[in-house]
C-alpha positions as a Python dict, from the first residue, in 0.01 Angstrom:
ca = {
    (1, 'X'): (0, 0, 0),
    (2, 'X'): (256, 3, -258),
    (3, 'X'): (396, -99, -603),
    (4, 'X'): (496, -497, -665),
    (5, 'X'): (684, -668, -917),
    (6, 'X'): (522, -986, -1075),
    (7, 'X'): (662, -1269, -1246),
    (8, 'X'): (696, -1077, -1548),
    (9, 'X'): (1017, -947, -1431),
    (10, 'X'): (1132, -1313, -1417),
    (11, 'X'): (1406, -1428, -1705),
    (12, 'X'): (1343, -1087, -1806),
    (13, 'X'): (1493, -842, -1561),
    (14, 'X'): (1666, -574, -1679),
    (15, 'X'): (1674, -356, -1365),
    (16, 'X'): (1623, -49, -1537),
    (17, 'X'): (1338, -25, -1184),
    (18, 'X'): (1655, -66, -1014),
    (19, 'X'): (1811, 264, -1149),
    (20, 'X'): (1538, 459, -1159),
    (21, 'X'): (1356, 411, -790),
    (22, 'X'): (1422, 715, -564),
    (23, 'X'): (1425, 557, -230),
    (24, 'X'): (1625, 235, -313),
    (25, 'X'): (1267, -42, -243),
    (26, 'X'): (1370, -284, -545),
    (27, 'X'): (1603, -555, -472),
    (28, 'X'): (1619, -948, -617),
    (29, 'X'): (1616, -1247, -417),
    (30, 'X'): (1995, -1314, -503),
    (31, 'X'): (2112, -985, -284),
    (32, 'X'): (1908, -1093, 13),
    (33, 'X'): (2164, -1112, 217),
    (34, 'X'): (2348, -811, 56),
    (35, 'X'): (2046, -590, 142),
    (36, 'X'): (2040, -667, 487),
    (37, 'X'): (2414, -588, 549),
    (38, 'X'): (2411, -287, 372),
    (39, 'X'): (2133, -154, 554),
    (40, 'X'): (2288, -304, 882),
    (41, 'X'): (2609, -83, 796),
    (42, 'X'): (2483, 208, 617),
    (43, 'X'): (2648, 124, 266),
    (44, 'X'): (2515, 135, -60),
    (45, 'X'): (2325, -144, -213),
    (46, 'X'): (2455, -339, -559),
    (47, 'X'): (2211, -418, -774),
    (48, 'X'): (2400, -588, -1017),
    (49, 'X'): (2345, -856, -716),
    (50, 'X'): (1988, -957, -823),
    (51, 'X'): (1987, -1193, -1152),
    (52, 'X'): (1651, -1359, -1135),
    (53, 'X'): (1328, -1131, -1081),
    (54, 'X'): (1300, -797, -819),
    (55, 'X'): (1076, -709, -572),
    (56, 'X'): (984, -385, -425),
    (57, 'X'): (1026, -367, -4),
    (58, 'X'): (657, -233, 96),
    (59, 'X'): (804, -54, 390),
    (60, 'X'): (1026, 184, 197),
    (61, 'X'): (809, 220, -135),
    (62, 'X'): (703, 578, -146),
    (63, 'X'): (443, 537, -482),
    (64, 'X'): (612, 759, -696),
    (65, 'X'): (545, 533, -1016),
    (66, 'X'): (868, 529, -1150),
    (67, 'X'): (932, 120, -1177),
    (68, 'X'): (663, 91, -1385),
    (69, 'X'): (710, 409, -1595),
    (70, 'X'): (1045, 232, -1701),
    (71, 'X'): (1003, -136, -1680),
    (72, 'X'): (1046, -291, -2059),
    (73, 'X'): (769, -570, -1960),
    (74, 'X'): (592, -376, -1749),
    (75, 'X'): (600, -575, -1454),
    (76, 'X'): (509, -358, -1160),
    (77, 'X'): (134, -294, -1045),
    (78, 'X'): (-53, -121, -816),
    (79, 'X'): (-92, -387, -556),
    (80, 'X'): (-471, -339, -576),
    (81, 'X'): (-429, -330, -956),
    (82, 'X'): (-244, -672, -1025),
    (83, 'X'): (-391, -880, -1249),
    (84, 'X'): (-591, -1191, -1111),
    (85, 'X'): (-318, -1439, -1327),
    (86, 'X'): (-10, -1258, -1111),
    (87, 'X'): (-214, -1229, -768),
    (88, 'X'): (3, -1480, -611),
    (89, 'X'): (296, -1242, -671),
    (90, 'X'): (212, -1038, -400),
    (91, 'X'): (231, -1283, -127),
    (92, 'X'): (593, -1368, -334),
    (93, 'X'): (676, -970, -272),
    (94, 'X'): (627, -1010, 54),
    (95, 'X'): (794, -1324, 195),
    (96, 'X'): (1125, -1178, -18),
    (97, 'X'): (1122, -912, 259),
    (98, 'X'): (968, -1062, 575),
    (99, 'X'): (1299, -1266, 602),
}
């Protein structure tokens, strides 16, 4: 299991999750293709890259917390804790990283 942004983030992402995550899990779905060649060639990741709305990669989230404890809108949940109105967002995390 593990943390995922919902629409909330969306229009209103400030990436302060971005900063704060230990293990590098958020990205946006403008640095798709960004995160997959940095990974491919061991450099860092820009996040400056994502404009729209982040998502946290379920494979590399570690639960530490952190996104939500600084998220302005308070996007991130619990993925057993989102609320029934942002349950689709899940699914949305994780087609951004099944690509």
């Amino acid at each position: 299991m593990a943390y995922v942004i919902t629409s909330r983030c969306q229009s209103n992402c400030l990436q302060d999750c971005v900063k704060t995550c230990p293990v590098d899990a958020i990205h946006g779905p403008t640095d798709a293709e960004h995160v997959l060649s940095a990974r491919a060639s061991g450099r860092p990741l820009d996040p400056s890259l994502a404009k729209v709305q982040m998502f946290i990669d379920p494979e590399t989230c570690i639960d530490c917390n952190m996104c939500t404890e600084t998220c302005p809108v308070a996007a991130p949940f619990w993925d057993e804790e989102v609320p029934v109105e942002y349950e689709g967002d899940i699914q949305q995390n994780a087609d951004f990283f099944a690509a």
